[in-house]
C-alpha positions in Angstrom: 148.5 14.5 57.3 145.3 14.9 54.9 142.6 13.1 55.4 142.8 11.0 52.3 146.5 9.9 53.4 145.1 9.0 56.7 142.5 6.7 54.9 145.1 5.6 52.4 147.4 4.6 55.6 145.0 2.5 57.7 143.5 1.1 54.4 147.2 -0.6 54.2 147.7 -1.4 57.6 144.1 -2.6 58.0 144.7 -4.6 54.7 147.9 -6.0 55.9 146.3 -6.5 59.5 143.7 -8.1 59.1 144.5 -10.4 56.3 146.4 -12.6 59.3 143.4 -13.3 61.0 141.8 -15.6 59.2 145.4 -17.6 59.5 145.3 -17.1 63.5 142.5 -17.8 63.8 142.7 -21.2 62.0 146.0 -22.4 64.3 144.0 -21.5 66.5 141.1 -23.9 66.0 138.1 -21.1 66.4 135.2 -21.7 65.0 134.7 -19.3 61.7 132.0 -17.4 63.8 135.2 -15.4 65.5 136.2 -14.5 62.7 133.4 -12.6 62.0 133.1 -11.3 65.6 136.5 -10.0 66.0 136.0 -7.9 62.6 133.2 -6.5 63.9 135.0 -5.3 67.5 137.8 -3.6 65.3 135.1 -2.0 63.3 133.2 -0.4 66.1 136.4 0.1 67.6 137.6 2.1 64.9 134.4 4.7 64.6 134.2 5.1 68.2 137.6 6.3 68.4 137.1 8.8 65.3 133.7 10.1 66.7 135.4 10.3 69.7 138.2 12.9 68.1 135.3 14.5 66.3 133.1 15.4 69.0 135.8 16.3 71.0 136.6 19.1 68.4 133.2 20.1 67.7 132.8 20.6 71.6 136.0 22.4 71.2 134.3 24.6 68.3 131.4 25.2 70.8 132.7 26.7 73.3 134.6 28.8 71.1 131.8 30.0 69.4 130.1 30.8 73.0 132.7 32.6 73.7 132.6 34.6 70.5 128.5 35.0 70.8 129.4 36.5 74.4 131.7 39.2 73.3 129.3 40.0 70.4 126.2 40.5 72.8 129.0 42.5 74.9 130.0 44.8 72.2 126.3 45.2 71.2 125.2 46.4 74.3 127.6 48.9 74.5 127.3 50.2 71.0 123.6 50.3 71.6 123.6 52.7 75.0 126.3 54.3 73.6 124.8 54.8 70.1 127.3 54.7 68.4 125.9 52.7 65.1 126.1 49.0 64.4 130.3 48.5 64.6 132.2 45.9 62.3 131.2 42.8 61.6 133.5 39.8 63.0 131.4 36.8 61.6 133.9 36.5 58.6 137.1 35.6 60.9 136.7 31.3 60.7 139.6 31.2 62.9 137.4 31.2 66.5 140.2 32.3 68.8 141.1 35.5 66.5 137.8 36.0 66.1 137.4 36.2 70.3 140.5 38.1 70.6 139.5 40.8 68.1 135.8 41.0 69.6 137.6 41.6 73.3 140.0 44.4 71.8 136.7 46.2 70.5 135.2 45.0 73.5 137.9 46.9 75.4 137.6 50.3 73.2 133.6 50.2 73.7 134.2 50.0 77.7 136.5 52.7 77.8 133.9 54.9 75.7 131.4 54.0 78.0 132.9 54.2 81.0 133.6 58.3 80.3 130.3 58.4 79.0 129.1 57.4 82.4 131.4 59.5 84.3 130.0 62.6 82.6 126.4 61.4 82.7 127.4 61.2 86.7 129.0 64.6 86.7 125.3 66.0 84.5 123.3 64.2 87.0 124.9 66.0 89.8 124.6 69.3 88.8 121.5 69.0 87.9 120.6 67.3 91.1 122.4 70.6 92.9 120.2 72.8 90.7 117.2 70.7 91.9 118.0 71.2 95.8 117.7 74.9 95.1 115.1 75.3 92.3 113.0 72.4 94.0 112.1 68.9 92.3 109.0 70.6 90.8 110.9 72.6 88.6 111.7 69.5 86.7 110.7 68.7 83.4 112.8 65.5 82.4 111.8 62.1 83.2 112.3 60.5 85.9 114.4 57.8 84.6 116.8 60.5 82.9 118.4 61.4 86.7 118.2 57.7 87.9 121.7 56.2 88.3 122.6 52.3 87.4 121.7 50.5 90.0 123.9 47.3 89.6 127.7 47.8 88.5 126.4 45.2 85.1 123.6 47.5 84.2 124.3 49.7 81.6 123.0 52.8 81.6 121.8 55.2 78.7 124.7 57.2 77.2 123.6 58.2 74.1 123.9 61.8 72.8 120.1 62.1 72.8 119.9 61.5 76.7 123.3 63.8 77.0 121.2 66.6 75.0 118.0 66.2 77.3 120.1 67.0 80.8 122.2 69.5 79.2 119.5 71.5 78.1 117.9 70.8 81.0 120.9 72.5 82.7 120.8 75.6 80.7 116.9 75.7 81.8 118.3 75.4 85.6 121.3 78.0 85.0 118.8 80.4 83.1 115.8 80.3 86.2 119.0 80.5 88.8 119.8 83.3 86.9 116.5 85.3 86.6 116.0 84.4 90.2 119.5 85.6 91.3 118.3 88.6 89.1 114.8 89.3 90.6 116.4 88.9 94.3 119.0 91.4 93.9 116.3 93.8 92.5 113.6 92.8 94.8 116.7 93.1 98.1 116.9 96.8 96.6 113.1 97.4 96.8 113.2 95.9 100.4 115.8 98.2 101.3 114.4 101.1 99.9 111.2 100.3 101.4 112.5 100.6 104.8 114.4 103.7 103.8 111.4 105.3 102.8 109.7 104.2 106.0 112.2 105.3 107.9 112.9 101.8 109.9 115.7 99.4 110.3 115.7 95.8 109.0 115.5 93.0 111.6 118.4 91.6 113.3 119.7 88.0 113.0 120.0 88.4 116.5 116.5 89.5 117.3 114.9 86.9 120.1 112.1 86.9 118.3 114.0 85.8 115.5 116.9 83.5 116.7 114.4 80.7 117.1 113.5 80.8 113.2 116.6 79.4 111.8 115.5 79.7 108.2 114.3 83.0 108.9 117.4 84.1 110.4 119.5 82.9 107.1 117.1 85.1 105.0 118.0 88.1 106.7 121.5 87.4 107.2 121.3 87.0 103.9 120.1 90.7 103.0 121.6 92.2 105.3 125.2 91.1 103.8 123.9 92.1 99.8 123.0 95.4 101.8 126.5 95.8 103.4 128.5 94.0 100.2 126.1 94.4 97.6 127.6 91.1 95.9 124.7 88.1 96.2 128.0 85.5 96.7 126.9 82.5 98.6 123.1 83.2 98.6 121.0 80.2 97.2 117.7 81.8 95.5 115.6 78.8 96.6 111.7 78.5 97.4 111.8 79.7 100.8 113.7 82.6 100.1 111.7 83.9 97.5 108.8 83.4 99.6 110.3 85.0 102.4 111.3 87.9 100.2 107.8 88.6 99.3 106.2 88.5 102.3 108.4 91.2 103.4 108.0 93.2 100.4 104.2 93.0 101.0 104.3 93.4 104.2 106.4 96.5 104.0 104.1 97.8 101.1 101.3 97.6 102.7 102.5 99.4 105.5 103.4 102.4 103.3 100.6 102.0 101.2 98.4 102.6 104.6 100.8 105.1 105.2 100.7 107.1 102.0 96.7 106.7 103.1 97.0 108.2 106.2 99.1 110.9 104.6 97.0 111.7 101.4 93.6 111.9 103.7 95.6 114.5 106.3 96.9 116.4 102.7 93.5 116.4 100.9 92.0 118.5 104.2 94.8 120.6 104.5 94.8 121.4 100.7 91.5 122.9 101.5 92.9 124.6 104.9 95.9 125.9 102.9 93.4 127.4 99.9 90.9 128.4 102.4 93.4 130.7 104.2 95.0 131.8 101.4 98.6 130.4 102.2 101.1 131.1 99.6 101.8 128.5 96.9 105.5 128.6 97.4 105.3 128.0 101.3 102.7 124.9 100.6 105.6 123.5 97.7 108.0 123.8 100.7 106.1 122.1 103.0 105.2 118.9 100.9 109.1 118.8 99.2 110.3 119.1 103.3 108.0 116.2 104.3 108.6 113.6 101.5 108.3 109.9 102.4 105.8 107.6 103.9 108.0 108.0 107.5 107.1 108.0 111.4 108.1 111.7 111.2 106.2 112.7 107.8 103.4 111.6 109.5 103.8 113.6 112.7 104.8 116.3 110.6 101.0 116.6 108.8 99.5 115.9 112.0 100.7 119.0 113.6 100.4 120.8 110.6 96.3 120.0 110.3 96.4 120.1 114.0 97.3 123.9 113.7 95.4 124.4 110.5 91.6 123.2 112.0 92.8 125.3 115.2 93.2 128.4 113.1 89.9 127.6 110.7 88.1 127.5 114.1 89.7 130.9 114.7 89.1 132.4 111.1 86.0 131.2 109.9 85.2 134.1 108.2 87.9 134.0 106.1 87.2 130.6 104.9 83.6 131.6 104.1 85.0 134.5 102.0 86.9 132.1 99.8 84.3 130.0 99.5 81.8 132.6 98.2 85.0 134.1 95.9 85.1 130.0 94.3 81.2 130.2 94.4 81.5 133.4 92.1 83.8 131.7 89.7 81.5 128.7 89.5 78.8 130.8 88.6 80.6 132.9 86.0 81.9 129.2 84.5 77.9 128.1 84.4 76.8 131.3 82.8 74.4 131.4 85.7 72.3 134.6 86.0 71.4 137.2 89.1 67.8 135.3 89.8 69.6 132.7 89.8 72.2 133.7 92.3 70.2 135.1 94.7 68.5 131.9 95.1 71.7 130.7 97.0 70.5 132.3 100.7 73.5 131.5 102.4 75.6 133.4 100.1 74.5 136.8 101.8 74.8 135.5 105.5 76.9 137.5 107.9 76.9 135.2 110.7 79.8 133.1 110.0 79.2 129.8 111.6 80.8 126.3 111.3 77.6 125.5 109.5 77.2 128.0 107.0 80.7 127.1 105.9 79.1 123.5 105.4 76.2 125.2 103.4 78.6 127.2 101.3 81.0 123.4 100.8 77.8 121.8 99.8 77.0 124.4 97.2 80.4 124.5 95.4 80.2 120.1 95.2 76.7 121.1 93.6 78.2 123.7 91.1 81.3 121.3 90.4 78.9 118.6 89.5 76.5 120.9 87.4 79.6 121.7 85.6 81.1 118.8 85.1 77.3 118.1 83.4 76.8 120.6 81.5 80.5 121.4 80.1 80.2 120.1 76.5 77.0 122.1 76.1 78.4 125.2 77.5 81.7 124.9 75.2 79.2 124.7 72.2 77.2 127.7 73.7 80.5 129.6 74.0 81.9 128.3 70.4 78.5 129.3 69.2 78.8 133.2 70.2 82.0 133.1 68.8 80.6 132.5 65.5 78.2 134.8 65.7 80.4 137.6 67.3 82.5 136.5 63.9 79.5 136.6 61.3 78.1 140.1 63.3 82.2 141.8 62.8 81.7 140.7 58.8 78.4 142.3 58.7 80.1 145.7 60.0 83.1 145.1 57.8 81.1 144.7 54.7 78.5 147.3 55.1 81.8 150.0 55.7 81.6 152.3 53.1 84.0 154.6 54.3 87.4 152.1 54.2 87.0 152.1 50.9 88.8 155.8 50.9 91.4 155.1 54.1 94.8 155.6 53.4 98.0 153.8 54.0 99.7 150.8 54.4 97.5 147.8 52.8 96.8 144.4 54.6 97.4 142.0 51.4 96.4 139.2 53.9 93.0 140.8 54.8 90.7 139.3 52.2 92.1 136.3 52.4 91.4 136.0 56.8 87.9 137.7 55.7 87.2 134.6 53.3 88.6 131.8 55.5 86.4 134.0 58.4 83.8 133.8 56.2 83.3 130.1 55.5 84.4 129.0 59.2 80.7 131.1 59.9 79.0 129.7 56.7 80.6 126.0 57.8 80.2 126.4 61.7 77.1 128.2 62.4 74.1 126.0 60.9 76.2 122.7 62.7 76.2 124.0 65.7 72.7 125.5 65.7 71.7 122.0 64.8 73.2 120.4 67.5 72.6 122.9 70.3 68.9 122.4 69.0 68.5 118.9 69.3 71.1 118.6 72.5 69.5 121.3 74.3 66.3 120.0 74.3 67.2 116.4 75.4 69.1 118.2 78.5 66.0 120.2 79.3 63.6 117.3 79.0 65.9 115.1 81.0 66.5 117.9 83.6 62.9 118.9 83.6 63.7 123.3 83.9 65.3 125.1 80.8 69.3 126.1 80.0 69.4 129.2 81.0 72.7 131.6 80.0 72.5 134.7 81.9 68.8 134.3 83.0 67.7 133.9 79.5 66.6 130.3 77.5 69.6 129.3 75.4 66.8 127.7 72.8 64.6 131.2 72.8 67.6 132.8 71.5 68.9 130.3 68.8 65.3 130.6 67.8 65.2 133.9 66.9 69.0 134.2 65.7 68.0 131.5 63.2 64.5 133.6 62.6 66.6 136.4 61.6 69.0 135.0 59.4 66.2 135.0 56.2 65.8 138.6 57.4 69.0 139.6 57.2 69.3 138.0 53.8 66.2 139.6 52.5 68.3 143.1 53.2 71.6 142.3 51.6 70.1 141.4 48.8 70.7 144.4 45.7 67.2 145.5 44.6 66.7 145.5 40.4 68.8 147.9 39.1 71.0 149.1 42.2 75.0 148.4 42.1 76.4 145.6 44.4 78.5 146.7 47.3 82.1 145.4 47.4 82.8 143.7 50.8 85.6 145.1 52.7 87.4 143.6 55.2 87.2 144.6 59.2 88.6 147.8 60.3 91.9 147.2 62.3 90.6 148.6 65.1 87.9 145.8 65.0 90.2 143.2 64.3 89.3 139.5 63.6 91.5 138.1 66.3 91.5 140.2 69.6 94.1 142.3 70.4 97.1 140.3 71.7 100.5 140.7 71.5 100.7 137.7 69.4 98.1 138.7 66.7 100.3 140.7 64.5 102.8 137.5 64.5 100.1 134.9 63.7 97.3 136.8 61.8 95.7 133.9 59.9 95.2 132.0 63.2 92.4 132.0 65.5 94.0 131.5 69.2 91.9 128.2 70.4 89.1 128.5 73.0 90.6 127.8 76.5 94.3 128.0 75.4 96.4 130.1 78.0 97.2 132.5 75.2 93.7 133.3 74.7 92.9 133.7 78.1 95.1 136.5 79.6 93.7 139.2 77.1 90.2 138.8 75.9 87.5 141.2 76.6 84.2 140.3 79.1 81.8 142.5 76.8 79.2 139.9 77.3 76.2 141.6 79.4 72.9 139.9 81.1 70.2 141.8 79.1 67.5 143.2 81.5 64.2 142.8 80.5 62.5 145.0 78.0 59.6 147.1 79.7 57.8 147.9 76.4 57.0 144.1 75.6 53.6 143.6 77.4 55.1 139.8 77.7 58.2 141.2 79.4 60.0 139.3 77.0 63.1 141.1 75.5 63.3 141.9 71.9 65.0 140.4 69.6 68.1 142.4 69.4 68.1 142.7 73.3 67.9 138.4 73.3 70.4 138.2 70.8 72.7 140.4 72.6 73.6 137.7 75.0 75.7 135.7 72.2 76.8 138.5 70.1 78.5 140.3 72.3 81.2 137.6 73.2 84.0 137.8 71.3 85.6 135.9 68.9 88.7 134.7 70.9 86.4 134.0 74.1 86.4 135.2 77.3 88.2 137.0 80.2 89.2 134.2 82.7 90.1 134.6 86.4 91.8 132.8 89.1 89.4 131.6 91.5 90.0 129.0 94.7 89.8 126.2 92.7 92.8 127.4 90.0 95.1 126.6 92.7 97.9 124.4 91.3 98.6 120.7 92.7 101.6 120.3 95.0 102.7 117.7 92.2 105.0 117.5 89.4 102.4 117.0 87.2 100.2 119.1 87.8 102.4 122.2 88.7 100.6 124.3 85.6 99.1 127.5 85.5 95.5 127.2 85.0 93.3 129.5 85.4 89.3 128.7 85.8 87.5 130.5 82.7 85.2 133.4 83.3 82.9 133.4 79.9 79.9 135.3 81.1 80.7 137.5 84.2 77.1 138.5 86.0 74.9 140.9 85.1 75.8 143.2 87.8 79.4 143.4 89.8 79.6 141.2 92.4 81.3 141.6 95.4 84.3 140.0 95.4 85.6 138.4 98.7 89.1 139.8 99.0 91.8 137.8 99.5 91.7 138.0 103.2 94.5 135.1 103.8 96.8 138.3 103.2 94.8 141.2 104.5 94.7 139.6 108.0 98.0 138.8 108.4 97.3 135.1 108.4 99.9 134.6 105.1 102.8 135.7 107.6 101.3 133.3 110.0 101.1 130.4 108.4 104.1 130.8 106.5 106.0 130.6 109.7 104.3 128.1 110.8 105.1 126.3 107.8 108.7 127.6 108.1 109.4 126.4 111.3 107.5 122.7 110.2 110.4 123.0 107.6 113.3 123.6 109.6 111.9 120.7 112.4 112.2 118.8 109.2 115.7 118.9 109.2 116.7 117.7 112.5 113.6 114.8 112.4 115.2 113.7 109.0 118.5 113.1 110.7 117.2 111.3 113.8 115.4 109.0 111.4 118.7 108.0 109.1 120.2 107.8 112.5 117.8 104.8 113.2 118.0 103.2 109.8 121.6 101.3 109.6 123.5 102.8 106.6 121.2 105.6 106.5 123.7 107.5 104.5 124.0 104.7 101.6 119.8 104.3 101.7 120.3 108.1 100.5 123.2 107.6 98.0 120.8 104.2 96.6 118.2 106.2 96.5 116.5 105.0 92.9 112.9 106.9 93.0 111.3 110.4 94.3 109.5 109.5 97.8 105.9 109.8 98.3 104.2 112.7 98.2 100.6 113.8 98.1 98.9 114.2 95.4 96.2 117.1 95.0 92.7 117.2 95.2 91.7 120.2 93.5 89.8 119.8 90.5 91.2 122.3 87.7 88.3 123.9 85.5 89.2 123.5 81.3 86.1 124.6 79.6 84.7 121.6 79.3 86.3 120.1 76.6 88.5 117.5 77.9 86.5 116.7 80.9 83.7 115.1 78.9 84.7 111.4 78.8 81.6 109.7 79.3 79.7 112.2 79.1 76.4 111.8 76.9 77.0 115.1 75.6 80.8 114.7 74.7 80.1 114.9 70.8 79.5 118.8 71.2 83.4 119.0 72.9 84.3 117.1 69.9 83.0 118.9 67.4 84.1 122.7 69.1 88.2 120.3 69.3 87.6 119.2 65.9 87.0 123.1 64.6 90.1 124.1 65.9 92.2 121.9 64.7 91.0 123.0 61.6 
């Protein structure tokens, strides 16, 4: 029924009704104010019945609509900590119990999203949460509230993808740093274990007393002990403690073969003098330090005995270590161009009472000469690069004033001119830079040292002086006078050859072998003399060409070297090279050379056996020490790195060119390098 047929109906029935009343009401004998009353009742009793019915359906409505509102703020919840956008809109279905069911059926699909959300934010959080427990809380970088779990079964937690992407990378971050640590203890477990190798001990026990109270300690080294025996890391948790633990040992260990390696290198650095002193051969000494290798118990013992027996034989040999001291001393003079005044200023070095402290005097003397060389190397590579040059501009002269190779037959040297010119402007090019920086380096030395540079007893200055005085005099002569014929120039007889004789020079003629190269060395003439002083100059000054005599007569290639003490090669790889000590300008007169009395006295077969027999003890000590280290045979087999040995002492001698840095007269080195090369 419509709404209008309802109003039609009780229109008719009211109509119909009501029209009896006044009738009744009449028989009835009321007074005409009923009436009026009773029409009123049925009116009030007719709206309070419909706004009964009405408000009994909008209550009805309401609580439909509640129901619907509850759902909706349900769904939104979800959608919003699940982020998964806004969701459709139910506020077009009128009908109020659809509407409900359809919000509960999305209801239902958003739970179930959630609720696997939440069980794989739980399953994040827990790994992440085991990572922490090993990596420690610090290692953290999310937010608290990221790890926190909901706290009430109605709270909804975050489940969005932006929170999901936050502990995931946060995982990786975790598995990474588990990794690297995992990483860095497998490598530092193989340093640990190589440590004690080298030291020749045994890791700790878990059962050690001393140990058995530390539990955590105890787990560490269980823990090492099975990567050393299954080399797998499998159940080991890299956390804080362990790493800590891990490098405490590792510098604890260090330490004690860095003081060690101390110990050893001090006993090494006095026998290196012992062994050089006594002439012991090289070989034996390499078979000695490759026989004691390590930073062990027993390599220690090992040097020990062997200094022990080395000061015990200097005590019985003194002399001969006093002979190879004066043999280095000769070879330090010869490197400092030092002359016979000079020399004989050094008392000791004619002293036939060997004593404990003359030996002292004769140590002291060759630190001096060391030092003075060290000094004065970039000045005396100059010096020597300088007589070069002029050995080269003197050998032109002579080639050009040759008349009589004009007529030699035979084969030709097509090359020849071409050297001769390259010769020629290396002197033009060379010469006046080299005067000009020996002349203003020279004097800065002598001021700052207060005495003059002397080369072979004579003033280095003096004789650039009066080389560069002649030059205009020499220049004066070449020149033609009016009306003569210019002389050709001719190049250098063969037998006076640019480059000195060397097996090599017919190979290479248009090079110049380079001033302290080990080619140049073996072959070149010593024709460098002191000159003596000339009686006929009232000054007893030498002449000119007497002066001059001490440059020109060097050659062009350089000068003889010879193997003194200090030549001898260090026991490492590195340094294995043979070097010898250059000799540019020998004395003035022969000196007497100390023989090499290491051999002449028998003391070479003595201390070779007693090396020998160090080397054979070697053997049987090696084995008792791998016989105390656990596994010894896998520490070998592992074995990543050379052991320790010592490293020499023994300054090597290179003509100054190299061992200039820092040194205020360096540029000279440089400029004699930078010559070369050219």
């Amino acid at each position: 029924m419509s709404v209008p047929a309802l109003l039609e109906a009780l229109q008719s029935h009211l109509h119909t009704q009501t029209s009896l009343l006044p009738e009744l009401h009449a028989q009835l004998g009321l007074p005409s104010t009923s009436l009026t009353e009773d029409l009123r009742s049925l009116q009030q009793s007719l709206t309070e019945c419909v706004e009964r019915l009405v408000t009994s359906r909008k209550n009805e409505v309401e609580q439909w609509l509640s129901k619907c509102s509850q759902r909706e703020d349900d769904c939104r919840r979800l959608i919003q900590s699940i982020g998964s956008g806004a969701g459709p809109d139910f506020q077009g279905i009128q009908n109020l119990p659809k509407r409900l069911e359809a919000l509960e059926a999305h209801l239902t699909r958003l739970q179930h999203i959630y609720a696997t959300k939440q069980e794989q934010l739980a399953s994040l959080q827990g790994r992440i949460h085991a990572q922490l427990r090993v990596l420690g809380n610090q290692f953290s970088s999310l937010d608290p509230k990221d790890l926190e779990t909901a706290g009430n079964t109605s709270d909804v937690q975050d489940v969005t993808s932006e929170r999901f992407a936050r502990l995931e990378k946060e995982l990786v971050r975790g598995k990474t740093e588990l990794s690297r640590r995992m990483s860095w203890i497998k490598e530092k477990f193989d340093h640990v274990e190589w440590l004690y190798g080298e030291l020749g001990m045994s890791p700790p026990s878990p059962s050690d007393p001393f140990i058995v109270g530390l539990d955590e300690t105890s787990s560490f080294i269980r823990a090492f002990i099975t990567y050393r025996d299954s080399e797998s890391l499998e159940g080991i948790e890299p956390t804080n403690n362990l790493i800590s633990w891990i490098e405490r040992t590792t510098s604890e260990l260090e330490e004690l073969k860095v003081r060690r390696e101390s110990q050893i290198q001090g006993m090494y650095d006095q026998l290196e003098g012992l062994w050089r002193r006594l002439g012991v051969d090289e070989r034996e000494i390499d078979e000695f330090v490759e026989a004691w290798r390590g930073s062990t118990e027993a390599v220690m013992e090992a040097y020990e005995s062997e200094l022990e027996r080395m000061l015990e034989l200097k005590r019985s040999t003194m002399s001969v270590f006093i002979g190879n001291a004066r043999q280095e001393i000769e070879g330090l003079w010869d490197d400092l161009m030092i002359g016979e005044e000079e020399r004989g200023c050094f008392a000791p070095f004619g002293d036939d009472e060997h004593t404990e402290e003359l030996f002292i005097l004769h140590e002291e003397e060759i630190r001096r000469l060391k030092h003075e060389r060290k000094r004065k190397a970039p000045l005396l590579a100059a010096i020597r690069k300088y007589a070069e040059i002029c050995e080269e501009e003197k050998e032109l002269n002579a080639a050009a004033s040759d008349q009589s190779r004009l007529l030699g037959r035979g084969p030709r040297d097509p090359g020849r001119l071409l050297r001769e010119e390259k010769m020629r402007k290396r002197v033009t090019k060379e010469k006046p830079r080299l005067e000009q920086d020996l002349l203003t380096s020279i004097p800065q030395w002598e001021a700052e040292n207060r005495k003059p540079f002397l080369v072979n007893g004579v003033s280095i200055m003096d004789v650039l002086k009066e080389n560069i005085a002649s030059d205009p005099e020499k220049e004066n002569k070449k020149r033609p006078r009016p009306g003569s014929v210019p002389t050709h120039a001719t190049t250098p007889a063969s037998g006076k050859g640019i480059v000195a004789t060397t097996p090599g020079a017919s190979e290479e003629p248009n090079k110049r072998p380079r001033i302290g190269g080990s080619a140049a060395r073996s072959h070149k003439p010593n024709v460098l003399v002191t000159p003596t002083p000339s009686h006929g100059n009232k000054h007893g000054r030498q002449v000119l060409g007497s002066r001059s005599s001490a440059l020109n007569g060097m050659s062009s290639a350089g000068l003889n070297d010879a193997k003194t003490p200090s030549s001898l090669p260090r026991p490492s790889a590195g340094y294995l090279k043979n070097h010898t000590a250059p000799k540019e300008i020998p004395p003035p007169v022969p000196a007497i050379r100390a023989h090499k009395v290491g051999g002449d006295l028998g003391l070479g077969s003595v201390l070779g056996s007693s090396i020998m027999g160090l080397k054979q003890r070697s053997a049987s000590a090696s084995s008792a020490n791998n016989a105390s280290v656990s596994n010894g045979s896998k520490l070998q087999a592992k074995a990543r790195r050379e052991s320790f040995r010592p490293r020499a002492s023994v300054d090597l001698w290179n003509d100054g060119v190299t061992e200039t840095a820092g040194n205020k007269w360096s540029h000279l080195g440089a400029i004699v390098t930078e010559e070369e090369e050219e």
